[in-house]
C-alpha positions in Angstrom: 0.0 0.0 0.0 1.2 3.5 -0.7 1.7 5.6 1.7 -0.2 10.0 0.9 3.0 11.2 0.7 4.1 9.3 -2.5 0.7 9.5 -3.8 0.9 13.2 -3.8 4.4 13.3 -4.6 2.8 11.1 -8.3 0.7 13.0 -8.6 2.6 16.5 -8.3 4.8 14.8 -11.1 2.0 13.6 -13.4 0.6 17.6 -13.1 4.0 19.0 -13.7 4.5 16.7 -16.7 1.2 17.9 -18.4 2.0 21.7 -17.7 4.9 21.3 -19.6 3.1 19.6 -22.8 0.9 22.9 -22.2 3.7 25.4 -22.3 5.4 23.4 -24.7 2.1 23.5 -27.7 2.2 27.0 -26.2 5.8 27.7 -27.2 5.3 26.2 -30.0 2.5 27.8 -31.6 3.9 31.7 -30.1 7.1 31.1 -29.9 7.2 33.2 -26.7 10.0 33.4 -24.7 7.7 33.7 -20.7 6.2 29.9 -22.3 9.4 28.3 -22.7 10.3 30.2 -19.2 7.7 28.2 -18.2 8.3 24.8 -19.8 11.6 24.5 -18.4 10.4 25.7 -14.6 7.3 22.6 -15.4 10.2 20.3 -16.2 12.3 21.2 -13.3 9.6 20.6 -11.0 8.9 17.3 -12.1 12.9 16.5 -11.8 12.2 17.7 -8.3 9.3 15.9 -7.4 11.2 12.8 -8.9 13.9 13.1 -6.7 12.5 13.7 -3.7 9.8 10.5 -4.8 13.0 8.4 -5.0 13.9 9.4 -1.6 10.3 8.5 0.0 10.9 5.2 -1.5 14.4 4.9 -0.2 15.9 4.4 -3.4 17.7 7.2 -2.7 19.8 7.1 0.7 21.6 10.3 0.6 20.7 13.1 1.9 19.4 15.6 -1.1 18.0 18.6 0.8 20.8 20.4 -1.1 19.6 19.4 -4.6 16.3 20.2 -3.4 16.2 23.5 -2.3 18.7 24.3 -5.3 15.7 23.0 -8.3 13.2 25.0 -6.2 15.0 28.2 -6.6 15.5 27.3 -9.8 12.2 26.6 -10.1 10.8 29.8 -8.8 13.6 32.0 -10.9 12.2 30.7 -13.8 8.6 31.0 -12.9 8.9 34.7 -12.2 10.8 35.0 -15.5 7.9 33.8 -17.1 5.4 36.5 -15.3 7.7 39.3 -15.6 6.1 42.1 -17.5 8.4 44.3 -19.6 
């Protein structure tokens, strides 16, 4: 049985993964710089919610805090890249 945690943590992924097909046919069709902003930051998140899904299921003993709180800066760089109004 899984335990909530790694259900949400699927799920977070899953989401992630179709934002970034969204911004992607978004990119795509616009070729707007804040949607790619935002296809990477989608991507990155779902790294990030891979990696820290790894380490709920112990597959990953190390301790990846670091690498963690690195992809959500990242992450959050990127997103307000994407809203920044010029």
């Amino acid at each position: 049985m899984m335990s909530m945690e790694i259900t949400l943590a699927l799920i977070a992924v899953v989401l992630s993964l179709i934002l970034a097909k969204v911004s992607f046919v978004a990119y795509k069709k616009s070729h707007l710089r804040p949607a790619l902003y935002l296809l990477m930051a989608f991507l990155l998140l779902a790294v990030k919610k891979g990696v820290e899904l790894l380490q709920l299921t112990e597959r990953v003993e190390r301790d990846v805090g670091l690498a963690i709180g690195g992809l959500e800066a990242v992450f959050l760089i990127l997103l307000v890249l994407a809203l920044w109004r010029r």
